[in-house]
N, C-alpha and C positions, 0 to 999 in steps of 0.2 A: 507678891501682891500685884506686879505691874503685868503677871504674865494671865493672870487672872480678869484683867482691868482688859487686858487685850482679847482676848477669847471672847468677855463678854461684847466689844466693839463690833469683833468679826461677826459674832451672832446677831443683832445689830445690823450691821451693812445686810449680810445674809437674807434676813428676814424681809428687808425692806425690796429686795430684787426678788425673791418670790411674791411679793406683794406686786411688783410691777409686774410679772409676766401675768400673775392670775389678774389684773388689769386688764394685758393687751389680750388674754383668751377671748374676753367678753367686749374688746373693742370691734365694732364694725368695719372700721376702717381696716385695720389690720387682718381682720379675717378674709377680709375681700382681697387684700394682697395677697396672702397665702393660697388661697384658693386660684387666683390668676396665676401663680408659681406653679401651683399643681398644673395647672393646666397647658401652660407651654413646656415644660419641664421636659418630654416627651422628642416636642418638637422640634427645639435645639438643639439635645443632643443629638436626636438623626441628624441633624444638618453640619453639627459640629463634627461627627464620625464621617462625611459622606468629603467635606470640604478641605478636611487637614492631616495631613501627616501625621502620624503617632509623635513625631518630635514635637511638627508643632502644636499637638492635642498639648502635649508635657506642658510644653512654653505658656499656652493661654494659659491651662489648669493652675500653675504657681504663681502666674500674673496675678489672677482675681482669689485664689487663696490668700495673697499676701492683701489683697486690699480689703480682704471681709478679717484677716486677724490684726490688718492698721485699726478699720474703722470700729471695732470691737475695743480694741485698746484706747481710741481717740473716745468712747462715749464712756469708758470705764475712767477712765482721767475725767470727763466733766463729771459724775456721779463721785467720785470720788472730792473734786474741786466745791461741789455743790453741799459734800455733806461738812467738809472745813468750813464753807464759808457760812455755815447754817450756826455750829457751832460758835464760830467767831460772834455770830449774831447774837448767840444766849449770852457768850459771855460779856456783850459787850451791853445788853439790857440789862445784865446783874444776874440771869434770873441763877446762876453757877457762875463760881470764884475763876479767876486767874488759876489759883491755887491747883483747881480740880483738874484745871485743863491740861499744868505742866504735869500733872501724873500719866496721862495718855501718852 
């Protein structure tokens, strides 16, 4: 039963992060980011191939890979934090038992 209760959570969380991305598609803001990515995307890398050493291409390349798979993990911790503390919320208006909640 508990592996059941889980799968449906994960479906759940799931759902809720394609509902955010089909959000940021039709956000202006963010499209305007995207689209300024596209468009220097080009110009850095000539500049980053023209300026560094293959080592140190290596070196930058794992520097900012590890800071987009931190900050990836650091927003996945607050959505995750956000949806605990949402839950804490129901259960603490009553609208679902204590009960319900030690089953998760």
């Amino acid at each position: 039963m508990l592996d059941s209760k889980c799968k449906s959570l994960l479906t759940l969380f799931n759902d809720r992060v394609e509902i955010a991305y089909k959000r940021l598609k039709i956000n202006p803001r963010y499209l305007a980011i995207c689209e300024r990515q596209k468009r220097t995307e080009r110009i850095v890398e000539e500049l980053y191939n023209e300026r560094f050493i293959r080592e140190e291409r290596k070196t930058i390349r794992r520097h900012y890979e590890g800071e987009i798979e931190k900050n990836s993990m650091d927003c996945h911790e607050c959505y995750i934090q956000g949806l605990k503390d949402g839950f804490q919320l129901v259960i603490g208006l009553g609208i679902i038992t204590d009960d319900a909640h030690n089953n998760f």
